[in-house]
PDB file of N, CA, C and O in Angstrom:
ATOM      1  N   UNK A   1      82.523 160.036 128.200  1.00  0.00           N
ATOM      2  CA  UNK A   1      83.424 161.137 127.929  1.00  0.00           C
ATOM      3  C   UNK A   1      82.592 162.418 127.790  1.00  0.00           C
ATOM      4  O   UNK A   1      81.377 162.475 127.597  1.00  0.00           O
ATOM      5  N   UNK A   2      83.684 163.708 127.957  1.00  0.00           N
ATOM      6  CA  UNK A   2      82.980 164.600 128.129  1.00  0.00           C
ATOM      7  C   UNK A   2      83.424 165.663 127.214  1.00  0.00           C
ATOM      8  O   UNK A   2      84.607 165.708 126.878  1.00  0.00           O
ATOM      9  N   UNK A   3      82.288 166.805 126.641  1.00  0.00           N
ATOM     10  CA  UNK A   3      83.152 167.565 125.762  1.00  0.00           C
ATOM     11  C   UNK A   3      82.503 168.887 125.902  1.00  0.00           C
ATOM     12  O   UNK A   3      81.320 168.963 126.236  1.00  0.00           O
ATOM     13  N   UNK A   4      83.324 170.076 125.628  1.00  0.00           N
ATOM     14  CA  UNK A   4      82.722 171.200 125.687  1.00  0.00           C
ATOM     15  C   UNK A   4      82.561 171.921 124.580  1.00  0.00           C
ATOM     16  O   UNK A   4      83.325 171.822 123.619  1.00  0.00           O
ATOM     17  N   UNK A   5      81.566 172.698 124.620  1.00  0.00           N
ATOM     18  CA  UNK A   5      80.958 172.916 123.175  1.00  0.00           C
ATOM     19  C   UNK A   5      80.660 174.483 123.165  1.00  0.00           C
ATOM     20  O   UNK A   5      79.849 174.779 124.042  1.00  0.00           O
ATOM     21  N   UNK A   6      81.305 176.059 122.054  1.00  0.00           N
ATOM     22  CA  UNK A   6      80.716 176.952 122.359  1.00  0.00           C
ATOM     23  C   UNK A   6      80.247 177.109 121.096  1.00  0.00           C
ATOM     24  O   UNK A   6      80.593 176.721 119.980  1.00  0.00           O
ATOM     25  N   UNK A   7      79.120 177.966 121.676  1.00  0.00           N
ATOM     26  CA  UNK A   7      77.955 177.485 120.398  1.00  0.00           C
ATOM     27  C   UNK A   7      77.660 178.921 119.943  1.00  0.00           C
ATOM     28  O   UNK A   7      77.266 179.651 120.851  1.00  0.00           O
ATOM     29  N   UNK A   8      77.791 179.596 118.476  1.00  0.00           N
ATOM     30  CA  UNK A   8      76.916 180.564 117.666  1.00  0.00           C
ATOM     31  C   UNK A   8      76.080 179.896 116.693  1.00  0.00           C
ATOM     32  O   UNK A   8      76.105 179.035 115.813  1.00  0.00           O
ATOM     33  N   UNK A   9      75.123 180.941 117.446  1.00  0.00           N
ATOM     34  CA  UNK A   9      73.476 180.843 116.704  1.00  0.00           C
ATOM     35  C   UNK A   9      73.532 182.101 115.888  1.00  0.00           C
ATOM     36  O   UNK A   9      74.168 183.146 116.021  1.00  0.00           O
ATOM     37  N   UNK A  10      72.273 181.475 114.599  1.00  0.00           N
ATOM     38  CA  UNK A  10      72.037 182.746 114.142  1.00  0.00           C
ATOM     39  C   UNK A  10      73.039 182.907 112.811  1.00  0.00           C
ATOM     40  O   UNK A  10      72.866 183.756 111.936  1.00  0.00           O
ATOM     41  N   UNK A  11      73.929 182.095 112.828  1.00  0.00           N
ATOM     42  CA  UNK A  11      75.101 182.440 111.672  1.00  0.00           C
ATOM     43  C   UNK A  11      74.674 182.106 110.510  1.00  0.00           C
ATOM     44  O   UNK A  11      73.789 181.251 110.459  1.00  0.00           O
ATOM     45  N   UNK A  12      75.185 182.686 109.288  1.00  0.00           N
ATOM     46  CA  UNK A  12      74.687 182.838 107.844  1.00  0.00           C
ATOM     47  C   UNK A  12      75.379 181.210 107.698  1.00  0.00           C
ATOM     48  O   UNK A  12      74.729 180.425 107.007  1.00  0.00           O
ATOM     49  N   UNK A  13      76.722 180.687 108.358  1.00  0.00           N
ATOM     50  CA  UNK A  13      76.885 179.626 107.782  1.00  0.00           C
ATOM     51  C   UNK A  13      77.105 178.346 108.704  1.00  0.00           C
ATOM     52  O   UNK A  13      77.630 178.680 109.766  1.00  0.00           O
ATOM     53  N   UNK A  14      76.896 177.185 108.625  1.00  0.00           N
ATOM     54  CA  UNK A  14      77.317 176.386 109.825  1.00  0.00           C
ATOM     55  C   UNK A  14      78.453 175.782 109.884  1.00  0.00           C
ATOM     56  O   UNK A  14      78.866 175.238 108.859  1.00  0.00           O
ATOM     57  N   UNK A  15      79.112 175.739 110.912  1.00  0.00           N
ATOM     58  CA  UNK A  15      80.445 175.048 110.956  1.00  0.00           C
ATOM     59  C   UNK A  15      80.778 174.332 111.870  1.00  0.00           C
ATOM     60  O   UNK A  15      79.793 173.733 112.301  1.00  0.00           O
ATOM     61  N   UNK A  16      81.811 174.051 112.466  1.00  0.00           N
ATOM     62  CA  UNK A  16      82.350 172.354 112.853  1.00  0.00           C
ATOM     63  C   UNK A  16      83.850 172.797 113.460  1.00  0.00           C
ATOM     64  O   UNK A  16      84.584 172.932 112.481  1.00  0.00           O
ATOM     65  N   UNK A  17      84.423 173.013 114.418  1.00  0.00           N
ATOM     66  CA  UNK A  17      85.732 173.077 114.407  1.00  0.00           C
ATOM     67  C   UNK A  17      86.259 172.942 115.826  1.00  0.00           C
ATOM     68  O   UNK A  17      85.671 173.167 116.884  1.00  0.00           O
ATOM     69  N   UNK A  18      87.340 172.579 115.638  1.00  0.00           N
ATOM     70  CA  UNK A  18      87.873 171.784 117.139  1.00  0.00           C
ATOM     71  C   UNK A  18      88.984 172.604 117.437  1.00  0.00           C
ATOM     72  O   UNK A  18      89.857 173.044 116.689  1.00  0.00           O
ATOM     73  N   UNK A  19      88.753 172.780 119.025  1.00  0.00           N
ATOM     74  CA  UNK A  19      89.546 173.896 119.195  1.00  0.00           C
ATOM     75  C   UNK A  19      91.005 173.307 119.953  1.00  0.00           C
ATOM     76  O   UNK A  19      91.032 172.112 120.246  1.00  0.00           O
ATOM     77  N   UNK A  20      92.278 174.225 120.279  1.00  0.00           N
ATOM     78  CA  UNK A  20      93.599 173.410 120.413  1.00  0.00           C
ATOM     79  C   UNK A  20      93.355 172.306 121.736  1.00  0.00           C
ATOM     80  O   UNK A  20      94.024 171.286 121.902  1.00  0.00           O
ATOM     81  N   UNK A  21      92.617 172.613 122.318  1.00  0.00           N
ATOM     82  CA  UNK A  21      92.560 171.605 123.639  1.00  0.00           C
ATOM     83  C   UNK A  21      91.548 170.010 123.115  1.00  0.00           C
ATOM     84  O   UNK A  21      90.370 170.217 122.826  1.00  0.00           O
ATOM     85  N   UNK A  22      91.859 169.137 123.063  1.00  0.00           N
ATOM     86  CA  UNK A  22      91.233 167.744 122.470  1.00  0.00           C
ATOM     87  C   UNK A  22      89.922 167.615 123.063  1.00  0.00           C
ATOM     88  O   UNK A  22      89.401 166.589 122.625  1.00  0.00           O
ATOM     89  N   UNK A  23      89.145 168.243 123.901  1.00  0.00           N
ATOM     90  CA  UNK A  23      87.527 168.216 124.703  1.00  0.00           C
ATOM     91  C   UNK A  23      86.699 169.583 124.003  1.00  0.00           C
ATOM     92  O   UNK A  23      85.507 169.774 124.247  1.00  0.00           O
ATOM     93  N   UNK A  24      87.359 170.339 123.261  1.00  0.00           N
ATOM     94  CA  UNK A  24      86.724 171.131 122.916  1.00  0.00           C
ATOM     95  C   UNK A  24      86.402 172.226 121.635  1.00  0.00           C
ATOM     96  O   UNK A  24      87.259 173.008 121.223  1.00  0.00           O
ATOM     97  N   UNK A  25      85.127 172.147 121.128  1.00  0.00           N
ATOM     98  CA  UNK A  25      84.961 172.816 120.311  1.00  0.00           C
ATOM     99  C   UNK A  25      83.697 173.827 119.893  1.00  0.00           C
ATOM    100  O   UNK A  25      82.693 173.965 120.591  1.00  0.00           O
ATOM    101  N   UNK A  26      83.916 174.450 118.729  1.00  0.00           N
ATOM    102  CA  UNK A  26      82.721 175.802 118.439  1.00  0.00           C
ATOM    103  C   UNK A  26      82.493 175.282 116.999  1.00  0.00           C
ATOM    104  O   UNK A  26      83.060 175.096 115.923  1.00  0.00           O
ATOM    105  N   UNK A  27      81.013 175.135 117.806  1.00  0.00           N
ATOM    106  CA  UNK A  27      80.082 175.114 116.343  1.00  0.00           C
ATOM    107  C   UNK A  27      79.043 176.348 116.200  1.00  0.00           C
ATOM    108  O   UNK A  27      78.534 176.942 117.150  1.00  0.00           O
ATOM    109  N   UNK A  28      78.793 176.658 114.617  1.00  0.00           N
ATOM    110  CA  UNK A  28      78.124 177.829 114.337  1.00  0.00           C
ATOM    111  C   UNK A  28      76.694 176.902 113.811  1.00  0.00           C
ATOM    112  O   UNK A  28      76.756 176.057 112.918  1.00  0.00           O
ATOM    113  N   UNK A  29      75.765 177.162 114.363  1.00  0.00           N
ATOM    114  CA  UNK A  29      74.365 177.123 113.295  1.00  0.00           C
ATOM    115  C   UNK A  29      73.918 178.215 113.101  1.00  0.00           C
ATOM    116  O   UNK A  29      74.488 179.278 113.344  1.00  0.00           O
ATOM    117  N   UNK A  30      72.241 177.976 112.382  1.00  0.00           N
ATOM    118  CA  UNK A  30      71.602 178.718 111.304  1.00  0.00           C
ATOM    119  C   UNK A  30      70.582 178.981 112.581  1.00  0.00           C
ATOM    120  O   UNK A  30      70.386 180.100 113.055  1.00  0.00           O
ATOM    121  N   UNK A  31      70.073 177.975 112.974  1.00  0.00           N
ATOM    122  CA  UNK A  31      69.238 178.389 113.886  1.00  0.00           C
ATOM    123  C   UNK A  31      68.705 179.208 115.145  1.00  0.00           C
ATOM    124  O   UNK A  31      69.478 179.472 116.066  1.00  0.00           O
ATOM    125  N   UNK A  32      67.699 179.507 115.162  1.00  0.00           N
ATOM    126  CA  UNK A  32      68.017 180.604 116.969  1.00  0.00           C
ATOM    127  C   UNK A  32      68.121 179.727 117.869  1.00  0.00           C
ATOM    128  O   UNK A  32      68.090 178.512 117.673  1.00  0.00           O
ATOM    129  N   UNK A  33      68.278 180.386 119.126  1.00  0.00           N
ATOM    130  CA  UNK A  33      68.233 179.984 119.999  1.00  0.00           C
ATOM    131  C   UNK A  33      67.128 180.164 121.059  1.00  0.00           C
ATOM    132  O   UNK A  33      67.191 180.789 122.118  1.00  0.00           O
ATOM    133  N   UNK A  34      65.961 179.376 120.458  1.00  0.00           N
ATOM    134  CA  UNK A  34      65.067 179.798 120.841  1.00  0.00           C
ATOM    135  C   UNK A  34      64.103 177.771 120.692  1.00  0.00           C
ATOM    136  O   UNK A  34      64.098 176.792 119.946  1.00  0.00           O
ATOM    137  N   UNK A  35      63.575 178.186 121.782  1.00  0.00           N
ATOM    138  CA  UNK A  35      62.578 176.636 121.527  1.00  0.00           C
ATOM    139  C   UNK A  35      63.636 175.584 121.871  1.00  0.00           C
ATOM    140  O   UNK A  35      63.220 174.453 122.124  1.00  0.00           O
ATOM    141  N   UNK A  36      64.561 175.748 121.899  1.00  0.00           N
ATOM    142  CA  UNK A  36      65.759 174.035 121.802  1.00  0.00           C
ATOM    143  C   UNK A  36      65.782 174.197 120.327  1.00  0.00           C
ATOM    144  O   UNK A  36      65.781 173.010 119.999  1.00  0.00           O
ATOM    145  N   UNK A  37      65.800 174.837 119.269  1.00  0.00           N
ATOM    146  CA  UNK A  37      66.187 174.423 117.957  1.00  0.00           C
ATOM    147  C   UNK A  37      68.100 174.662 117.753  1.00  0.00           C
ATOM    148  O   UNK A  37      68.739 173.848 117.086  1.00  0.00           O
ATOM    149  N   UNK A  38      68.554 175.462 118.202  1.00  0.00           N
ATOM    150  CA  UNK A  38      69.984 175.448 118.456  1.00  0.00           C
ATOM    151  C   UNK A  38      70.406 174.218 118.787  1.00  0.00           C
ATOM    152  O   UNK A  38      71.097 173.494 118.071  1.00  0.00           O
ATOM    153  N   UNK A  39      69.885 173.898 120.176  1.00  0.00           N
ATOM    154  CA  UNK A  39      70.462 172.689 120.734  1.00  0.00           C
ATOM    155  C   UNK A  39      70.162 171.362 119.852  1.00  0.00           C
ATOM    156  O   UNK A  39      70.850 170.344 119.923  1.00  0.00           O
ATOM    157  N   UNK A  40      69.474 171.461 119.338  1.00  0.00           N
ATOM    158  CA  UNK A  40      69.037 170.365 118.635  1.00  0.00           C
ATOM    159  C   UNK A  40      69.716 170.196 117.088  1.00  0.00           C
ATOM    160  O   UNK A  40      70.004 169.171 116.470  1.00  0.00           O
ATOM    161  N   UNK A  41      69.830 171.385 116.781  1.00  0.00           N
ATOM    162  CA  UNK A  41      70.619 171.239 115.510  1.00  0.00           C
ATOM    163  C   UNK A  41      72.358 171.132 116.063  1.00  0.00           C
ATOM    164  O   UNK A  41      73.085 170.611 115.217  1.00  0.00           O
ATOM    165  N   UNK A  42      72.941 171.494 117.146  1.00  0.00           N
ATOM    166  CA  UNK A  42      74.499 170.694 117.570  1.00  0.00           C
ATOM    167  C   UNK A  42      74.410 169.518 118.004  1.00  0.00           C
ATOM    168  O   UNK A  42      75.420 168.877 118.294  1.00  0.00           O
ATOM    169  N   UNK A  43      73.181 169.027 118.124  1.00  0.00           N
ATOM    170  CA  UNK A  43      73.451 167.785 118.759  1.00  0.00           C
ATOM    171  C   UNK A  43      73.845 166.917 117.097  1.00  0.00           C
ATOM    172  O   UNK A  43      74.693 166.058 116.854  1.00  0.00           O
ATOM    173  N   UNK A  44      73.146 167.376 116.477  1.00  0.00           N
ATOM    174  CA  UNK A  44      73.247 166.776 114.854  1.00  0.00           C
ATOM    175  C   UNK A  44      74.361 166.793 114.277  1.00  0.00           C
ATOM    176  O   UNK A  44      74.884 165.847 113.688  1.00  0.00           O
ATOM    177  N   UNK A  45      74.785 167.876 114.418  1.00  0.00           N
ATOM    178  CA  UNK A  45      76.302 168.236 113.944  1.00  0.00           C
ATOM    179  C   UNK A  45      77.302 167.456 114.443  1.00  0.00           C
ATOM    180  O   UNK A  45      78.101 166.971 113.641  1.00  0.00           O
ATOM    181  N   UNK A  46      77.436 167.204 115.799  1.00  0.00           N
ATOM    182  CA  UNK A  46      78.296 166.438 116.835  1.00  0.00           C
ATOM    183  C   UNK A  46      77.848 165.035 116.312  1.00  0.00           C
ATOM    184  O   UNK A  46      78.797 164.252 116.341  1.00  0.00           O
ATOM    185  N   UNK A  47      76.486 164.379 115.760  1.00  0.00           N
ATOM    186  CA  UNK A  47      76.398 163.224 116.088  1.00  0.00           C
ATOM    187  C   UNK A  47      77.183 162.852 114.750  1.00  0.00           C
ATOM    188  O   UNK A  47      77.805 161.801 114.591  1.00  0.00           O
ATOM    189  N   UNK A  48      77.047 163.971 113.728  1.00  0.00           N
ATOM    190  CA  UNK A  48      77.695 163.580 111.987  1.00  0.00           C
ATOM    191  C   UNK A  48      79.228 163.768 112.223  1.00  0.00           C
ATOM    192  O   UNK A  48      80.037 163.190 111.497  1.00  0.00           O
ATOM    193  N   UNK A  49      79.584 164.509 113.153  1.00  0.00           N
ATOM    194  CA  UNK A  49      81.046 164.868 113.144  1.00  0.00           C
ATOM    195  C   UNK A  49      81.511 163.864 114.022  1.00  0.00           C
ATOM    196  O   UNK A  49      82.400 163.111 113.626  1.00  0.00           O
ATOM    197  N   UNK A  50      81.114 163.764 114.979  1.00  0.00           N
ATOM    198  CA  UNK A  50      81.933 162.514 115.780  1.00  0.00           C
ATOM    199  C   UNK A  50      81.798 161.505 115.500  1.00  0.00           C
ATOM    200  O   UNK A  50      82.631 160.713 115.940  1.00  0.00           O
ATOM    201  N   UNK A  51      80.751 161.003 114.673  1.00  0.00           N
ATOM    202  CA  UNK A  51      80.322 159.739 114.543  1.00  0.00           C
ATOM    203  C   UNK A  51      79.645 158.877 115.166  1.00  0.00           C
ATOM    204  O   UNK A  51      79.624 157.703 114.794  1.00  0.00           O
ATOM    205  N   UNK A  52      79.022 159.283 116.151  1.00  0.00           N
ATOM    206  CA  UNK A  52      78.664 158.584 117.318  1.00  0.00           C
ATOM    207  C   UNK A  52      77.403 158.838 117.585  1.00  0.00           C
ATOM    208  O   UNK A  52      77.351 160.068 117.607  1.00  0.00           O
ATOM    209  N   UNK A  53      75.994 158.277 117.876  1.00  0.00           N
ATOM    210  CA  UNK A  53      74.696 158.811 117.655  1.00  0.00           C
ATOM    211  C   UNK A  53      74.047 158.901 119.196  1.00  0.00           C
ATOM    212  O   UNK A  53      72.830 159.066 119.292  1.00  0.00           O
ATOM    213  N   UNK A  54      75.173 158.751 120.839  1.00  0.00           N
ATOM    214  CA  UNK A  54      74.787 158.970 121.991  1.00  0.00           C
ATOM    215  C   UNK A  54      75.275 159.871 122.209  1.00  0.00           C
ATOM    216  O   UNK A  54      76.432 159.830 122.626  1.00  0.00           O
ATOM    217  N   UNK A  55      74.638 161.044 122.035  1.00  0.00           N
ATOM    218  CA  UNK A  55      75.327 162.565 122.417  1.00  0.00           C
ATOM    219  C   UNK A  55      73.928 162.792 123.053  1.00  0.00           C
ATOM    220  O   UNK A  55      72.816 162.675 122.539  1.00  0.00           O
ATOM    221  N   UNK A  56      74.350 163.207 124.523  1.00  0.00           N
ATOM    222  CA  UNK A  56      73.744 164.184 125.156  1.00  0.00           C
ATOM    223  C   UNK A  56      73.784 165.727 126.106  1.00  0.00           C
ATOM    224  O   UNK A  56      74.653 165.920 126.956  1.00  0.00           O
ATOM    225  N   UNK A  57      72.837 166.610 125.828  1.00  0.00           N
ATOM    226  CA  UNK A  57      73.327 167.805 126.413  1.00  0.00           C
ATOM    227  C   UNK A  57      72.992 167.497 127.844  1.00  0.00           C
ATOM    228  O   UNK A  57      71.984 166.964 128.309  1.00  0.00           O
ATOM    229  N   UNK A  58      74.362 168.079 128.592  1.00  0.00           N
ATOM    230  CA  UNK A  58      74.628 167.612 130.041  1.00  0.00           C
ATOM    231  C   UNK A  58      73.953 168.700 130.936  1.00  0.00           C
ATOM    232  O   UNK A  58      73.045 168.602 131.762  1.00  0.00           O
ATOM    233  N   UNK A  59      75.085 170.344 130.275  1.00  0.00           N
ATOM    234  CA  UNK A  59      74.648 171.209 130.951  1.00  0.00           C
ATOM    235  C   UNK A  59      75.146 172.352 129.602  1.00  0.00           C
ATOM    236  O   UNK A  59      75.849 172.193 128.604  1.00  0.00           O
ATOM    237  N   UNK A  60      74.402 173.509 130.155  1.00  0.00           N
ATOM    238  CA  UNK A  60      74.409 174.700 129.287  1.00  0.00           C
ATOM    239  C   UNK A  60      72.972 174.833 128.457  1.00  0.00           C
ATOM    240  O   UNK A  60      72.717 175.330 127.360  1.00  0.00           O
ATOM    241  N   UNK A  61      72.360 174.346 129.196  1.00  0.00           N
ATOM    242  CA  UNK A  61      71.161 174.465 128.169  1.00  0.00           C
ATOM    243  C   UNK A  61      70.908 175.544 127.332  1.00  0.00           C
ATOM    244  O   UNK A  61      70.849 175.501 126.103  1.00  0.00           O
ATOM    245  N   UNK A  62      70.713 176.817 128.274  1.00  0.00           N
ATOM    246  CA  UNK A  62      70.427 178.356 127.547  1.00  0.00           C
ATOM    247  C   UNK A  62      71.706 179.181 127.983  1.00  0.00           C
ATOM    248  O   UNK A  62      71.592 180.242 128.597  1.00  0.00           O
ATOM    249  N   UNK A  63      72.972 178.619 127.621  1.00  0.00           N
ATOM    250  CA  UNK A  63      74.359 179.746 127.394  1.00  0.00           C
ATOM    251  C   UNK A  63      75.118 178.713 126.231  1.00  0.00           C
ATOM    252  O   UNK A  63      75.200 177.505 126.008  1.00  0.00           O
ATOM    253  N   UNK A  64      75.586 179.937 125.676  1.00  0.00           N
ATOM    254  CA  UNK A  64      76.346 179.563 124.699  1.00  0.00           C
ATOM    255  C   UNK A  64      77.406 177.814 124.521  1.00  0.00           C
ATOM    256  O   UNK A  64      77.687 176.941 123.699  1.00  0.00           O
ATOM    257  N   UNK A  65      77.626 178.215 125.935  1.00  0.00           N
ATOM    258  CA  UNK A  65      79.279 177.570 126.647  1.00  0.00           C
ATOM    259  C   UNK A  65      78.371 175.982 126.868  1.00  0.00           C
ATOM    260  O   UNK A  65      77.437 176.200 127.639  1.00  0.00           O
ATOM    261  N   UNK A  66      78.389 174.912 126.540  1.00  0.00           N
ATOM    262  CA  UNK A  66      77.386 173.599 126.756  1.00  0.00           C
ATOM    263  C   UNK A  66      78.378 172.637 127.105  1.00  0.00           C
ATOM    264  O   UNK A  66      79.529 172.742 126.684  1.00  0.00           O
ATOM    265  N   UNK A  67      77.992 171.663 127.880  1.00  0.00           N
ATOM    266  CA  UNK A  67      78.796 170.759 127.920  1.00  0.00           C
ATOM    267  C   UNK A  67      78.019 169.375 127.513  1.00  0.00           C
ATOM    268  O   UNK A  67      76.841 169.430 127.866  1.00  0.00           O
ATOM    269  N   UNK A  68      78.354 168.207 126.892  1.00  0.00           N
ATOM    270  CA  UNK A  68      78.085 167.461 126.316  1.00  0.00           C
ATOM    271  C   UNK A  68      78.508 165.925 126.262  1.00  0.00           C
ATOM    272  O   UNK A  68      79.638 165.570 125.928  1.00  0.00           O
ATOM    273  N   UNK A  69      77.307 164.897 126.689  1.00  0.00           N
ATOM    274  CA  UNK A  69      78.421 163.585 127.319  1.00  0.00           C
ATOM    275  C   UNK A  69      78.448 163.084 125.674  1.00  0.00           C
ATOM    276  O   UNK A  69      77.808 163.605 124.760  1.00  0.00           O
ATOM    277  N   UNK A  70      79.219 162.120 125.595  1.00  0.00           N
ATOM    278  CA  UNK A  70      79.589 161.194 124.650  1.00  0.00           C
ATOM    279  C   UNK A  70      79.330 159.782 124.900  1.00  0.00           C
ATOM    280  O   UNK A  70      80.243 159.195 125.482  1.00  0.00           O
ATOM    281  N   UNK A  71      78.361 159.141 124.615  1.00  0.00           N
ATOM    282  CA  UNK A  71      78.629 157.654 124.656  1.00  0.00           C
ATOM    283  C   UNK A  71      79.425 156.789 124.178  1.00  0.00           C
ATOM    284  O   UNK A  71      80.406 157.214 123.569  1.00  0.00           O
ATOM    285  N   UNK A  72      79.232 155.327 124.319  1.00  0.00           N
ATOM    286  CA  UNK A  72      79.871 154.592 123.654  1.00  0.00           C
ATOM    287  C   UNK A  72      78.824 154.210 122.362  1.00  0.00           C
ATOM    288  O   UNK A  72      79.196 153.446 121.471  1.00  0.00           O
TER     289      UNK A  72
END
């Protein structure tokens, strides 16, 4: 499965939220976006929020807008 993900960096707070369409949501981190530390801190977020610990970034590496597979 597949999910889309828009991502703010940089935010004073982190958050989690699913947007009206069921594939997609915006998460805020703390981190830049710089090095993969962004990406690396949503992958964390997604793996605590979905529950699921096979999350990988598909595409979007360096834009906001990411898309993201889901394992089983």
């Amino acid at each position: 499965m597949y999910i889309k993900v828009k991502v703010k960096t940089e935010q004073k707070k982190e958050s989690f939220e699913k947007s009206k369409k069921d594939d997609e949501y915006l998460v805020s981190v703390k981190e830049e976006a710089r090095n993969g530390w962004a990406n690396e801190r949503v992958i964390e977020i997604l793996k605590k929020e979905l529950k699921n610990n096979n999350i990988r970034l598909v595409a979007g590496h360096t834009s906001p807008s990411k898309i993201f597979s889901i394992g089983d």
